[in-house]
Each structure stands twice: as C-alpha cells, then as structure tokens.
C-alpha positions as CSV (number, residue, x, y, z in Angstrom):
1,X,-33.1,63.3,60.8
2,X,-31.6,59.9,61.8
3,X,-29.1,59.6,63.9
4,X,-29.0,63.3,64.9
5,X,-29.2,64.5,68.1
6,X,-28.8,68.3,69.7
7,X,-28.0,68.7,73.4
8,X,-28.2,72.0,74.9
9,X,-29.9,74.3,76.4
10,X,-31.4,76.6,73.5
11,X,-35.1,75.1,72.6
12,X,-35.6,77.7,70.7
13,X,-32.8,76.7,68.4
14,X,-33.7,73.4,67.9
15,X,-37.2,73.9,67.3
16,X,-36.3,75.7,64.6
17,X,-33.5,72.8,63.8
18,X,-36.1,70.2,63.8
19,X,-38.8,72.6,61.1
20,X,-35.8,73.1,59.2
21,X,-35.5,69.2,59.0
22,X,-38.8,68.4,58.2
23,X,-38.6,70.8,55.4
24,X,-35.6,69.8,53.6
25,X,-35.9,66.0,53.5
26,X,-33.0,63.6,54.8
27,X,-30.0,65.7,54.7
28,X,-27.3,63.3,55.8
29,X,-29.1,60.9,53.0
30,X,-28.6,63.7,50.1
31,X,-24.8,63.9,51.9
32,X,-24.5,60.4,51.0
33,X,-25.8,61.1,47.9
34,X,-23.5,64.2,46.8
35,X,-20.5,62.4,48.2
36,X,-21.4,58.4,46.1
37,X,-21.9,60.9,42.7
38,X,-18.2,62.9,43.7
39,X,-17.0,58.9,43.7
40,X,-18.6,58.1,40.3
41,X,-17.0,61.4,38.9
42,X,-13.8,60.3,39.8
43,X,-14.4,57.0,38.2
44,X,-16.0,57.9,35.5
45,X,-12.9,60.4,34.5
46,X,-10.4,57.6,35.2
47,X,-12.6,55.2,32.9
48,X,-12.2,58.0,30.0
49,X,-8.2,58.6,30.8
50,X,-7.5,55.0,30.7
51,X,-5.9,56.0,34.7
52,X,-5.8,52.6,36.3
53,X,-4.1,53.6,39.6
54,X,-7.1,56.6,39.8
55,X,-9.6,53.8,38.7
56,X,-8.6,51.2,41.2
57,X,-8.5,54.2,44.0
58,X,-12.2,54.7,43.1
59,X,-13.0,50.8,44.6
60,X,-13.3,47.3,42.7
61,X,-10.7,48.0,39.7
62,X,-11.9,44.8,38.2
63,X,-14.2,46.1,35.5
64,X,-11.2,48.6,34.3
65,X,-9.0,46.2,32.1
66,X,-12.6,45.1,30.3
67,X,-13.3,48.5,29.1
68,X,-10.0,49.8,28.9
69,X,-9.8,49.7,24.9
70,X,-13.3,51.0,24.1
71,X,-13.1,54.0,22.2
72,X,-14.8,56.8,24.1
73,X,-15.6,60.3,23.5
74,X,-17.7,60.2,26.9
75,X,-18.2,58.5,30.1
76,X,-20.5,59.8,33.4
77,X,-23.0,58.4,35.6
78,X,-25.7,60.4,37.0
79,X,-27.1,58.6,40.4
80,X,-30.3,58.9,40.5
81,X,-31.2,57.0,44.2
82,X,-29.1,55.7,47.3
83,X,-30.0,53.1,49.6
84,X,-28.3,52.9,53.2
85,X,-27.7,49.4,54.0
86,X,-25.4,49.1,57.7
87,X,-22.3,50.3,56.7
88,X,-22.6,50.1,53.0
89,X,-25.4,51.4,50.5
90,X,-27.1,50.7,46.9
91,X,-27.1,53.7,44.2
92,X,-29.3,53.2,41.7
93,X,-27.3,55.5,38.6
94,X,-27.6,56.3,34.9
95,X,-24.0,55.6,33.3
96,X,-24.4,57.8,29.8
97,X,-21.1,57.2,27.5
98,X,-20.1,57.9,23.8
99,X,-18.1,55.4,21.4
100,X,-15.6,58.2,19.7
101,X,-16.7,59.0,15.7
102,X,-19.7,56.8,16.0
103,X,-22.3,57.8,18.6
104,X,-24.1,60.8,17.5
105,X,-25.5,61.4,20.7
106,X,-24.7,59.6,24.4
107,X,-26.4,55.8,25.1
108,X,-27.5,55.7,28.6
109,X,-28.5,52.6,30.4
110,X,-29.1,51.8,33.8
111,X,-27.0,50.4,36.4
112,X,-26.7,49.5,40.0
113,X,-23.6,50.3,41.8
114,X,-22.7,48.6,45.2
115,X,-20.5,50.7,47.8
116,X,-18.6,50.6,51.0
117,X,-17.7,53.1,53.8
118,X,-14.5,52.6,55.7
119,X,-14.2,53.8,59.3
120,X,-13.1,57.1,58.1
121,X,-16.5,58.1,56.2
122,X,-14.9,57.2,52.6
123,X,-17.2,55.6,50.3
124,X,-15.8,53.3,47.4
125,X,-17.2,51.0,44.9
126,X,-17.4,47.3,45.5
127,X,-19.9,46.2,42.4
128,X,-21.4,47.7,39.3
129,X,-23.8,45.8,37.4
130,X,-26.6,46.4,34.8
131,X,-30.0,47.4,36.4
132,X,-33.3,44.5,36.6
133,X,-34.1,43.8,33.2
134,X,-31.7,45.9,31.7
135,X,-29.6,44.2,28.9
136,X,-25.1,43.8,29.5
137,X,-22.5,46.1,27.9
138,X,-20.0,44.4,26.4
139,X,-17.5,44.7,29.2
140,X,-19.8,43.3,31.6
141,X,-18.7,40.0,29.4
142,X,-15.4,40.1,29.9
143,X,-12.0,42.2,28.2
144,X,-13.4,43.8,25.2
145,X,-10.8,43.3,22.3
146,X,-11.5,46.3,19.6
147,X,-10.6,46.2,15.8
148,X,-11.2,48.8,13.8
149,X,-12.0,48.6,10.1
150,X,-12.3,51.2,7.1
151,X,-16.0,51.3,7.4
152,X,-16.6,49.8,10.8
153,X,-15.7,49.5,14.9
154,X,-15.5,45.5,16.0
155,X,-15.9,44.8,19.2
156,X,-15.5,41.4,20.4
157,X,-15.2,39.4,24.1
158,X,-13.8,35.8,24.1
159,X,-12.9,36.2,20.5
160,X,-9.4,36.4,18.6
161,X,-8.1,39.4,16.8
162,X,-8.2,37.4,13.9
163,X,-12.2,36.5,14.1
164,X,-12.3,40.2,14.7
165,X,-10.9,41.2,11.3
166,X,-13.2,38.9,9.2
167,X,-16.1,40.6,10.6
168,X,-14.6,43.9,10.2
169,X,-13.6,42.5,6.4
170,X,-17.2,41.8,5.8
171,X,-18.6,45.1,7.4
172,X,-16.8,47.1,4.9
173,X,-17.7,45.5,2.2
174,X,-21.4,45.8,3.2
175,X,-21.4,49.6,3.7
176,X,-20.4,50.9,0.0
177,X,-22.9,47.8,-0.7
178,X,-25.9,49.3,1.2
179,X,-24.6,53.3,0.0
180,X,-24.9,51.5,-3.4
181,X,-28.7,50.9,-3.0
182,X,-30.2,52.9,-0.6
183,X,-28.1,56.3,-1.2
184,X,-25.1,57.7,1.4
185,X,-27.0,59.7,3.0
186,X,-26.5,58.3,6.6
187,X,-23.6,57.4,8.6
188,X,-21.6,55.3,6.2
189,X,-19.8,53.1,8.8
190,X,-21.2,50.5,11.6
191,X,-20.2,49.5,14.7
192,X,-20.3,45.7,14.9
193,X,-20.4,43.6,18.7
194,X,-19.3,39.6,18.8
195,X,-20.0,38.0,22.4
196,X,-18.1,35.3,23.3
197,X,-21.7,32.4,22.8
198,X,-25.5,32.9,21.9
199,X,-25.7,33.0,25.9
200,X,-23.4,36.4,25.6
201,X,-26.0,37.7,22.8
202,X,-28.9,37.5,24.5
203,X,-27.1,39.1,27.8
204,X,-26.8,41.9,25.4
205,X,-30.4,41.9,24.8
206,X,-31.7,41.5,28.3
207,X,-33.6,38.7,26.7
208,X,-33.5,34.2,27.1
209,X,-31.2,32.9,25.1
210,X,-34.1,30.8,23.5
211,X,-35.5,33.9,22.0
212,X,-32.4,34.0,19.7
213,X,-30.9,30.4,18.9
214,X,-30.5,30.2,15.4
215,X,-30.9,34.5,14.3
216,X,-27.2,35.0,13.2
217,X,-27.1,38.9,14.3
218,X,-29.6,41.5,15.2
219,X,-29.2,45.3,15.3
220,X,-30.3,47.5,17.9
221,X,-31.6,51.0,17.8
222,X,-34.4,53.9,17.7
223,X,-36.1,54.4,14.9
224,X,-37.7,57.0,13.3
225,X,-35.9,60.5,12.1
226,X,-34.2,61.8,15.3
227,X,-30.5,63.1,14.5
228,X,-29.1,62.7,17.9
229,X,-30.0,59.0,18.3
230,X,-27.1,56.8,19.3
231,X,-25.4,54.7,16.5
232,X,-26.6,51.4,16.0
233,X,-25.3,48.2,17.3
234,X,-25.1,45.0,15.3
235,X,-24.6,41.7,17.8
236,X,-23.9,39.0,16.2
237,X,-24.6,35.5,17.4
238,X,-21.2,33.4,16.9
239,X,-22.8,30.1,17.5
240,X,-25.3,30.6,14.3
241,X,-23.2,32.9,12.7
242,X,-20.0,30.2,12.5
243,X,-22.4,27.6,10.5
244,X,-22.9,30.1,7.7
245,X,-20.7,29.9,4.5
246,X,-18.9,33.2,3.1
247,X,-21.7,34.1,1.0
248,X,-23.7,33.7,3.7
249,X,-22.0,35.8,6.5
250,X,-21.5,38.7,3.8
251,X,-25.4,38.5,3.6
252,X,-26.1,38.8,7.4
253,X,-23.8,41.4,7.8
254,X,-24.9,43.6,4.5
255,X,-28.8,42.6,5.9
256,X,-27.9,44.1,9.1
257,X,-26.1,47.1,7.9
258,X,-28.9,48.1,6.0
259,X,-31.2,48.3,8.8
260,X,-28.5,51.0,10.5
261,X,-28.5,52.6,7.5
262,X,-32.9,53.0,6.7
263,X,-33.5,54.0,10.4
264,X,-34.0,57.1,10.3
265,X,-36.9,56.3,7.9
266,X,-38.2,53.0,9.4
267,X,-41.0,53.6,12.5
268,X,-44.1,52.6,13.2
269,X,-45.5,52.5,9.8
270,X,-43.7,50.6,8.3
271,X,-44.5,46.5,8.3
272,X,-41.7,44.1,8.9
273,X,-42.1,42.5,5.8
274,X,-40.6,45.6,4.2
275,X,-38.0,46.2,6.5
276,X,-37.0,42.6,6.9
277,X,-37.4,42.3,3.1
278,X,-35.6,45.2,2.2
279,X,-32.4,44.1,4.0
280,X,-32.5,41.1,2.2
281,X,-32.9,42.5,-0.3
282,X,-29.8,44.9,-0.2
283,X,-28.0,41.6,1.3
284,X,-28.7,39.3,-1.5
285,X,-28.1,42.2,-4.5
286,X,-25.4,41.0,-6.5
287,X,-25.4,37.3,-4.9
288,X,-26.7,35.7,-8.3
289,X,-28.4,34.3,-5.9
290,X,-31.9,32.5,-7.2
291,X,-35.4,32.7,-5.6
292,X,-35.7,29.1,-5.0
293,X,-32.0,28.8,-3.0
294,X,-33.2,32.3,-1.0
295,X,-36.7,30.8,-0.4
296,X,-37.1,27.2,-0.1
297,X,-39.5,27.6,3.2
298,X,-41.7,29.3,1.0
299,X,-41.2,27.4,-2.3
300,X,-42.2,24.3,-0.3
301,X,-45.4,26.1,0.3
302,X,-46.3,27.0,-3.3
303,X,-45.5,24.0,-4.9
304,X,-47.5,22.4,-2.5
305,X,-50.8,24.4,-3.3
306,X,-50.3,27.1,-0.2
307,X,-49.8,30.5,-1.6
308,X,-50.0,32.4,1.4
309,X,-53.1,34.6,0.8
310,X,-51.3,37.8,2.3
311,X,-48.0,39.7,2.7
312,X,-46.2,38.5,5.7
313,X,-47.8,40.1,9.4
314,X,-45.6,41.5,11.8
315,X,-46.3,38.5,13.8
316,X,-45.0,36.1,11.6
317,X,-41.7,37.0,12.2
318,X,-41.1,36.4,16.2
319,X,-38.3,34.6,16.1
320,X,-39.9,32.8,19.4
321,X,-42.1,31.5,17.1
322,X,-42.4,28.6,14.5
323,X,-38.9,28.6,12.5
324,X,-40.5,27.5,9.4
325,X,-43.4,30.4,9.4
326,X,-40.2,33.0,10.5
327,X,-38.2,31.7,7.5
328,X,-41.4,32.3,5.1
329,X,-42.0,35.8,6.4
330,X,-38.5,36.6,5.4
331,X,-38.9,34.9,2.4
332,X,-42.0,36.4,1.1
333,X,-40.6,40.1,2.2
334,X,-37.9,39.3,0.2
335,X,-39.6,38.6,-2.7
336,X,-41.9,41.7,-2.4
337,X,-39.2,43.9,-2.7
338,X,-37.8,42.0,-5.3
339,X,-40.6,42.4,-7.4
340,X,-41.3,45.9,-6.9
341,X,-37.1,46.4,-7.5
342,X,-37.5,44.5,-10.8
343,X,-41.4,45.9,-12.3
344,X,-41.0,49.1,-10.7
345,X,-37.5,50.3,-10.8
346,X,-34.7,50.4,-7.7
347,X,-35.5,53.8,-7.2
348,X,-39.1,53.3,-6.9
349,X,-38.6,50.8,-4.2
350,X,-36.2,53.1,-2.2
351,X,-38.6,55.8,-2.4
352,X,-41.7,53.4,-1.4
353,X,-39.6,52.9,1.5
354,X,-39.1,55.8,2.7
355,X,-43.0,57.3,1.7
356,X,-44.5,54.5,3.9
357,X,-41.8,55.5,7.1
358,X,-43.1,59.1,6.2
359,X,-46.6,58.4,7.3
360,X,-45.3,57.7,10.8
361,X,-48.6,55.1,11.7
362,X,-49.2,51.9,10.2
363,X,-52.9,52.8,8.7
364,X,-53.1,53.7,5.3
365,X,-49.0,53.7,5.2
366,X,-48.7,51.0,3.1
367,X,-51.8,52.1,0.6
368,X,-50.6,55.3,0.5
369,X,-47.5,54.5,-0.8
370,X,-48.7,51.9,-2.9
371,X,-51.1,54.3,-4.4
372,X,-48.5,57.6,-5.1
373,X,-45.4,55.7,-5.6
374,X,-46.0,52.8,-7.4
375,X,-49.7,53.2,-8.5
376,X,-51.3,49.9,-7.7
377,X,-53.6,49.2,-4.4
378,X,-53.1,47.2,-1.7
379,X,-55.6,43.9,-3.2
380,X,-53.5,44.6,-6.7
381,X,-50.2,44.5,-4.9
382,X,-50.5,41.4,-2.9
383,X,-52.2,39.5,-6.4
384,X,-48.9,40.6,-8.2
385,X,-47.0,39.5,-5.2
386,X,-48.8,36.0,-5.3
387,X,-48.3,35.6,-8.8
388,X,-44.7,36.3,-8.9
389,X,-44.2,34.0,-6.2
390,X,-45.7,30.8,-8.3
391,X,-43.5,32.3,-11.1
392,X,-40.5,32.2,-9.0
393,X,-41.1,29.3,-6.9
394,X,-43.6,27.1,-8.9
C-alpha cells in the first residue's frame, strides 16, 4: 500500500501484512472512498432538508440556493470511483434524485465531484459538475424558480414568475386536451423546464446548440412500457418558443404533452411519422386549424408536381438537417393521422397507435397494424395518404 510503512522487529507479521495487502486492493484508497461517500450523505440530506448551514458545512455552498426550491421526494449520490490528486481528489458519483408527485421512479445522471482535504484529514467539496457528455440539470443553470400549476410543475432559470405561469397556463390546458384524445390512462400532469436561452436548452441536452435553433421544446424520456421510468421532461427553447403566437405556443405545449402521455406505448416500432404526427395531431385538434396554414412546406411540394412518393423516414426529421424537408416530415405525419382520424374513426387511430408500439420492432409493425386495425396494406395506405394530400393541399 502507498505510503505505508512497518518498522519492527516481527517479519513474520508483516509478511503476512504485506499478503494481506496484496489481497485486498488499496485500503487507504477504499478509506478515501468510504469517507468522500459519508461527505456526499451528508450533503445529499442537507440538499433534501433545505439545511443551508449543514449544506455549506459539507464544502462549496454555492449550488445550494439553485436547487433549494426543487421539489424533492429524493436526493443521494452513490460514488462510484476516487481519484487522489496531491492533497485533493476526483470522485466520479451517480447523483439519483426524485421530483415529489411526479417521478415514478429516481433519474440518475452522472456527475463529477471535486474535493479537498485540510490538514486534519477532512475531506469537503469544492466543485460538482455533470460528468463528459452528460447533459446539465437545471440548477447547474443557475436559481431554479418553481411554479406549480393544476396539471403541471414549471421550472424555469433566468425567467420571471410571471413567464412561469403562462407556461404553466398552457400545460393545463393541454393535459385534459391530450386525456381528451388519447384516454387518461397515464400520468395526467407534466413537468415542464424553461432555460434561461436556446444555449441553456441544449446544456440540457448535452447536445450543440445548432442541433436545436428553431425546435420550440422537446421532451425527454424512455420509451416503451416500463412503470418505474422517470417522468418526462419537456424543455422548452424560449428563444423559438417567444416568436410563436398563442395558438401557436398552446400547440407546442399540447404536441409535447402528448408525447409524455403515449410513451409507454411508443418504442422502437413505431416510425416518427406517427409519433411526430400524432402529437400534432392531438396539438392542432380543435384549432380550426386548415391543412394548408398547418402545411405549407408541404403544400408547396404538391402544387408544384412533388407528391412525395412515401410516408415521411425517420431520417427526414433530424432537426440537424434541411429545415424545409424537417417541416414536411411533420407535415405529412400530420396529415397521415389526420386521415386515418377522419376515414377511420379517432378510436381507430388511437388504437393503431398503440398496435404498432405493441410489436416492439419496426418490421412488419406498421403492416401489421395497418392490416388488423384499419384493414388496408402498406402500398394502399401511402396511395390514400398521397391522394388526400393533393385533396388537402392541391
């Protein structure tokens, strides 16, 4: 072990000092260890009694006032490697935490947490960031500000209390909206995040800002039917966001909901154009709304002779990618649910949703479904789908 050393005169003894050594690993390392996760405890249940002076006792007392409003039900960290650096040292660590009545189950994310030791052997924390290529929380932003809404949990950095209530005004309206078409069968509230720019977005994401200029909000989360997946974020980019009208905003927001709400039966089967379509769908019901104001990138296309020739690829809608070709993938999704909502019946497109997430892999999901639901084929479907769009458009 480094920086141990026996004098004496009993060989024996530490022979059988050094073969326990070799066989246990770096003991004063795994001290280090036990003693940097006691630390983290004790931080971890200041963070959750809102105990600034036990908080600020724990090392930099910085980050406290950020996160000081968050709801939670839970807060730990679980390190999970130290690095000895001179007098200081690197913990790699797992901070796992609950927002209270909305997380069915803990989001963990990875951090990096920077300590000190004083002359006395006490270890305390000077830094904690997110891990390499892990996306921001919220409070790494700044103060989170919190507003709390009949349906919905705002939380918002750089933004008033005020701007915080519109988007908690407009998240309530779009739950009983989305429980109006797709059923109540899931969570029934949403918890929505507003960084201060675009640049705080994407910090959010763990992703370039470029990726996102111009997508008004996004929502994060696992698919597929687990029932102990953390709730869903919705981040909204205020820079695109604040260049929408009313209707507009409602839309985003009802879009986005939508997606928390179908989860549990969106995965790997199912296409974008159906998932992306069906929120706008569920966002534009009730709008009045006409196909040619909700799809002039693609009305463009057919009056000008281009029908595309099939439904919208996954690839289409990168929103790296060409805007105009991203705007007519969510155009033509839009207009696929809208036909099978208006020849088929709103409950045949709910449950052709749900039949093609049922197949769990994308071959033969969408035939499938096509086939027992709605009893057309794939080649039928896209025809109808290409003659309702000169109908709509032309």
């Amino acid at each position: 072990m480094r920086g141990f050393r026996v004098v004496g005169p009993w060989p024996v003894v530490v022979t059988l000092l050094a073969s326990l050594v070799a066989c246990g690993g770096r003991p004063g390392t795994d001290g280090a260890r036990a003693d940097v996760q006691r630390l983290l405890d004790r931080r971890a249940a200041a963070v959750l009694h809102r105990d600034a002076r036990a908080y600020a006792a724990t090392g930099d007392a910085a980050g406290f006032a950020a996160v000081r409003s968050v709801p939670l039900a839970a807060w730990s960290y679980r390190v999970t490697a130290l690095r000895r650096d001179g007098g200081g040292a690197g913990a790699d660590a797992e901070l796992s935490y609950r927002v209270e009545g909305y997380d069915r189950a803990p989001v963990v994310v990875k951090r990096i947490v920077r300590l000190a030791r004083d002359t006395g052997g006490r270890w305390s924390v000077t830094s904690e960031k997110p891990a390499k290529a892990t996306g921001q929380q919220l409070w790494d932003q700044g103060t989170v500000n919190v507003v709390r809404g009949t349906h919905s949990l705002v939380m918002g950095v750089g933004q008033s209390d005020d701007r915080l209530r519109s988007f908690a005004e407009l998240a309530d309206d779009a739950v009983p909206a989305v429980s109006a078409a797709w059923g109540t069968a899931w969570a029934g509230h949403v918890v929505v995040l507003v960084p201060k720019s675009l640049a705080g977005m994407a910090g959010l994401l763990g992703s370039p800002a470029a990726a996102y200029r111009g997508i008004a909000a996004v929502t994060t989360g696992e698919t597929g039917g687990r029932t102990r997946a953390p709730a869903d974020r919705v981040i909204v980019n205020p820079d695109a966001y604040g260049m929408l009208g009313r209707v507009g905003r409602q839309v985003v927001l009802t879009h986005e909901t939508t997606h928390v709400a179908t989860r549990a039966h969106t995965d790997a089967a199912t296409p974008l154009w159906l998932s992306e379509g069906y929120a706008d769908w569920v966002g534009y019901r009730g709008t009045g709304r006409t196909p040619p104001e909700v799809a002039p990138e693609l009305q463009h296309s057919v009056m000008t002779g281009s029908v595309p020739a099939a439904l919208p690829a996954d690839g289409d809608f990168a929103f790296s990618g060409d805007a105009g070709r991203l705007a007519e993938a969510y155009e033509g999704g839009w207009l696929a649910c809208r036909m099978i909502a208006e020849r088929w019946g709103e409950a045949k497109l709910d449950a052709f949703y749900r039949a093609v997430g049922e197949h769990q892999e994308r071959p033969g999901a969408v035939e499938g479904a096509l086939k027992d639901v709605l009893g057309t084929s794939l080649p039928e479907f896209t025809g109808d789908w290409q003659d309702y769009l000169k109908a709509q458009l032309g």
